[in-house]
N, C-alpha and C positions, 0 to 999 in steps of 0.2 A: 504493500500500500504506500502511496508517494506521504512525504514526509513536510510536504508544504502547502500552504496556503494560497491564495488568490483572489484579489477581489475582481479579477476577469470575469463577463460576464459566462463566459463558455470555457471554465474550469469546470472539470467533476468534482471537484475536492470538497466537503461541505465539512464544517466545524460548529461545533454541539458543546452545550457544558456537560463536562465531565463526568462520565458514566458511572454510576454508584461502586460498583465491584472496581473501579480504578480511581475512589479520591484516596488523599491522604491529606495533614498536616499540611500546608503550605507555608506555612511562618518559618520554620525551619528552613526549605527552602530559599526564600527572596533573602533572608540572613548568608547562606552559603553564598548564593552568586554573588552578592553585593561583596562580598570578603574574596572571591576568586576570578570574577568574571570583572575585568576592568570596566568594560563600558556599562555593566549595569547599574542601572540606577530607578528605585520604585518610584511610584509605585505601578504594581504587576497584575496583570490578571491573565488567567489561566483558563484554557479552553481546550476539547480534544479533539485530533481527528476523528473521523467517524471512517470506518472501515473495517474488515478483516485481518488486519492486520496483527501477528501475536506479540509482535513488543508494543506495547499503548504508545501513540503518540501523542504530543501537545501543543498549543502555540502559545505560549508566555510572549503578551504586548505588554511595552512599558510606553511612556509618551516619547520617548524619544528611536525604540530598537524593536523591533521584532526577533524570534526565538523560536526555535524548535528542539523538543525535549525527547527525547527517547530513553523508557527505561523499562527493566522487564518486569514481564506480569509478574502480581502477588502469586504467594503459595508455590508449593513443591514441583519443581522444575527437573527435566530430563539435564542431565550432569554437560551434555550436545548442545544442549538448547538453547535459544533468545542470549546469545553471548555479544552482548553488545559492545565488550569488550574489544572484540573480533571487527566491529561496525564501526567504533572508532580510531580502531590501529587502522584501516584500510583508506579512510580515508586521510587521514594526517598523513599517511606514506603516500597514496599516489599524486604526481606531478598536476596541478589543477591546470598548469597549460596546455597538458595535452590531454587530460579527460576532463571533461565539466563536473563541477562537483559544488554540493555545499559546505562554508567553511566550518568543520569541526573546532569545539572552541574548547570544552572543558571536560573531561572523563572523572567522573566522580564514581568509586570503589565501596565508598561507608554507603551501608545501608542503610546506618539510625537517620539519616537524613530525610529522606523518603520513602522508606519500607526496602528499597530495591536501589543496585546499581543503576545509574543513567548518565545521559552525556548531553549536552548541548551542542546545538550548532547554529550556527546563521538561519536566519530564516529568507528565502527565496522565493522573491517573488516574481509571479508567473504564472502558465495555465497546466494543467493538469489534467489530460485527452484518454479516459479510458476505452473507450470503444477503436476499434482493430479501423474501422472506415473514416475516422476523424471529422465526425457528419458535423463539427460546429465550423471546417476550414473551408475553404475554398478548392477547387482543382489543382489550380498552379500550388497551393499552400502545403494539399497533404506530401504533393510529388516531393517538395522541396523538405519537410519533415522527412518524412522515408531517407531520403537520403543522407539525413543529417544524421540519421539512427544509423544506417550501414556506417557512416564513419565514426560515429563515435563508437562502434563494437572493435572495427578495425582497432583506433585509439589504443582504446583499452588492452586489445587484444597481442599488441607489439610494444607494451611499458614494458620495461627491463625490471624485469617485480625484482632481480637479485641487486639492482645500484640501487632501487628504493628501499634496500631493508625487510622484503617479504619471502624473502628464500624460504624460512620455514612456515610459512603462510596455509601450508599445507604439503602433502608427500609431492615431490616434483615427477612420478611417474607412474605408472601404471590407473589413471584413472578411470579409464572405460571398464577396465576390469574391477574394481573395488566397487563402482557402482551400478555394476551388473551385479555381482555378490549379495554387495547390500541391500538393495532392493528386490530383489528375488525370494531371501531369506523374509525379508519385512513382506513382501506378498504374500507368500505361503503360511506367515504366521497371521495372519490376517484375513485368510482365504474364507469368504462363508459361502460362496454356491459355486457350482463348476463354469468355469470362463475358458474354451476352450481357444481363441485368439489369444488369448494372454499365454497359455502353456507352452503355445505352437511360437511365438513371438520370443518366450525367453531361452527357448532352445536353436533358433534361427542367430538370435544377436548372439548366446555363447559360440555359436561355430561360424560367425563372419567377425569377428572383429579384427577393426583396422591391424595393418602390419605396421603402421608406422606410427607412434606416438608424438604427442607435440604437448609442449606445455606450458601455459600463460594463465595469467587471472582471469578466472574466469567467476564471471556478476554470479550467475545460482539464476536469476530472475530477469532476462535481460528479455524487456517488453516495453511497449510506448507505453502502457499507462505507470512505468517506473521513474519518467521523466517528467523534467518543466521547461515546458517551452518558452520563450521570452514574453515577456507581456502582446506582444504586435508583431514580431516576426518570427519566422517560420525556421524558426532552428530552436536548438536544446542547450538549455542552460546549467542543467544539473540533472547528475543522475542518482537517483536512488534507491534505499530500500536494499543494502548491501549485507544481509542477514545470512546469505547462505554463498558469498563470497568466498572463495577458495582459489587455489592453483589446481587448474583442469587442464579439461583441452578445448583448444577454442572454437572448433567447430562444434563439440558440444551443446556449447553456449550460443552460436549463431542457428544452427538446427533449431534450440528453445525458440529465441525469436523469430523464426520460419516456421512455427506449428500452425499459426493461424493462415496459413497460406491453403493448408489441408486438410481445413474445418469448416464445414458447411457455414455458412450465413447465419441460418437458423439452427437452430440446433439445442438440445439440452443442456449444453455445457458453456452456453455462450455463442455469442457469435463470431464469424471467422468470414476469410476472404472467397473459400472455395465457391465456385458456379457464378461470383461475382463477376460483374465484365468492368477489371479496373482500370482501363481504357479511362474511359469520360471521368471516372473517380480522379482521375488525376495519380493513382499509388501504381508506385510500380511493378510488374509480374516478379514472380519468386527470382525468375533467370539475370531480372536485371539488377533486382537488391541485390543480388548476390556477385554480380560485374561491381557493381559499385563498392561492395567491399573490397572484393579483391584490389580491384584499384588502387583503393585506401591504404590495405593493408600491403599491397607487393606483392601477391600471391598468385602463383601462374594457372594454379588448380584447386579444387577443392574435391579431394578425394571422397571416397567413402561417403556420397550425400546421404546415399538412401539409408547406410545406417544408421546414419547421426538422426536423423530424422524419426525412424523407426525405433532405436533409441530414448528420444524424448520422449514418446508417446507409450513408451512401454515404461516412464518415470514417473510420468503423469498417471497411469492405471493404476500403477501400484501407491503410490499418493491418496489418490482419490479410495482405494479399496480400504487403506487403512483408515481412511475420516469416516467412513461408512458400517467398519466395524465397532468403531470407537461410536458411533452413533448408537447402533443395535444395544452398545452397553450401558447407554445412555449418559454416555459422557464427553459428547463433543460440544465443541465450542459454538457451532454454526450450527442454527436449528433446519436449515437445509440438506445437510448432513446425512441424510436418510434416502437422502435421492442418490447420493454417489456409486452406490451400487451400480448402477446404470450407467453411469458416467464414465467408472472406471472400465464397462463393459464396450462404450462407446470411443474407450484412449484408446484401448488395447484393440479394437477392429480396425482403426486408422491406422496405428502403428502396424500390422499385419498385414494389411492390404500395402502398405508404402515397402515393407518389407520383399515382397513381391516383385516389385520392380527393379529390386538388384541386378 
């Protein structure tokens, strides 16, 4: 979920007072920044984003600054989980001149402060475009966004993560294998009815993966509605939402952002580009995004699409199968949650069909 504000009239982003199961103490609070945060000065007020999002986010206005707070949810936490810690080493390392980003300000460790670790950072302002069609742009607008997403993945995807300090940021190799593992294990223990595209899917990607490995930062989440576009023009000013941030492989990562290419319009899961005629839309077809990265990036080929592709969608089934089990036990977070079952039967027939076409 994007981590900023906008008073654009054609942002998604909408801000709510503060959801019961995430207030705390604030006096505490406005005391810390005031003592750590140089420019702050109260007084403060406090408001959240409204989203799915599992770290709570906030937007702390004073009269002079705006703010954005991210810290993790109350209560017992997976030991993996909402490491925000993780969200603000990544971006204090990487180069803001060659990735857009917002500026991380303070990483606060004590909890007595506000129940939980959080950090701060600048708050940015801008719009906030979740739907895959950009329906509030123009033609010439969304072409010219698209593009600016293929280079900012490229960006990212060629930062020297080892002169910024992120060598151990994560294992430097074998990632397609570790996340084939992991997730396969996390499906199977999660399994509640027979998915037969998913079985046929995880035994296809064990006996095709790439021969050649590659390794870059790679976002976890890399989607237009993870960005802020400028208040009026048609490029990206920050990118966010770097939760599941790691050293991957980059077409991994470009594949994620290329799902909605292979998603019906309409559909249970959301909508997507497939059957669309994105001609007149102004967005460009999968072949050209993907020219334009390369571009970007210096890259003469992009190997192995169809698995990276098949891949994603076989990350998203098993994703979705475990919120869906967690629903059954009645302990998910999103009271939609119940529908995924389906969902996850509908990732895993995409990814098997794209599968196919190797």
């Amino acid at each position: 979920m994007a981590t900023a504000a906008s008073s654009q009239r054609d942002s998604d982003v909408v801000v709510v007072d503060v959801l019961p199961q995430h207030r705390f103490d604030e006096a505490p609070l406005w005391r810390y920044l005031e003592q750590h945060l140089p420019d702050f000065a109260g007084p403060a007020t406090l408001r959240q984003f409204q989203g799915g999002q599992s770290n709570p986010t906030f937007l702390i206005e004073t009269p002079a600054r705006k703010y954005v707070l991210r810290k993790k949810p109350p209560g017992k936490l997976l030991p993996s989980a909402h490491l925000i810690e993780r969200e603000y080493r990544i971006l204090r390392a990487l180069p803001s001149d060659q990735v857009p980003l917002p500026r991380a300000r303070l990483l606060c460790e004590d909890a007595s402060i506000i129940g939980t670790p959080f950090y701060v950072m600048d708050h940015v302002e801008g719009r906030v475009i979740t739907g895959v069609t950009l329906p509030q742009l123009s033609p010439a607008d969304r072409g010219a966004v698209y593009a600016d997403f293929a280079r900012v993945a490229a960006a990212l995807h060629t930062v020297d993560y080892r002169a910024c300090g992120l060598e151990d940021f994560g294992k430097p190799n074998g990632y397609v294998a570790r996340q084939l593992d992991r997730w396969s294990k996390q499906y199977v223990a999660s399994k509640t009815d027979e998915n037969p595209d998913m079985d046929r899917l995880i035994a296809w990607l064990a006996d095709h993966q790439p021969k050649q490995d590659e390794t870059a930062i790679a976002h976890g989440d890399f989607r237009i509605g993870n960005t802020i576009l400028h208040p009026t023009e048609p490029r990206i000013i920050a990118l966010l939402d770097w939760e599941l941030a790691t050293l991957g492989h980059p077409l991994a990562d470009l594949a994620y952002a290329c799902m909605y290419y292979h998603m019906p319009s309409r559909n249970e899961v959301g909508g997507g580009l497939a059957g669309l005629d994105l001609a007149p839309l102004g967005i460009p077809s999968e072949s050209e995004f993907l020219a334009i990265y390369q571009r970007h990036a210096g890259r003469a080929e992009i190997p192995d699409w169809s698995f990276f592709l098949a891949f994603s969608y076989f990350r998203m089934a098993a994703i979705t199968q475990g919120v869906y089990a967690r629903a059954l036990q009645g302990n998910a977070a999103d009271e939609r949650a119940i529908g995924y079952g389906e969902t996850a039967k509908i990732f895993a027939g995409i990814g098997w069909n794209l599968a196919q076409r190797h």
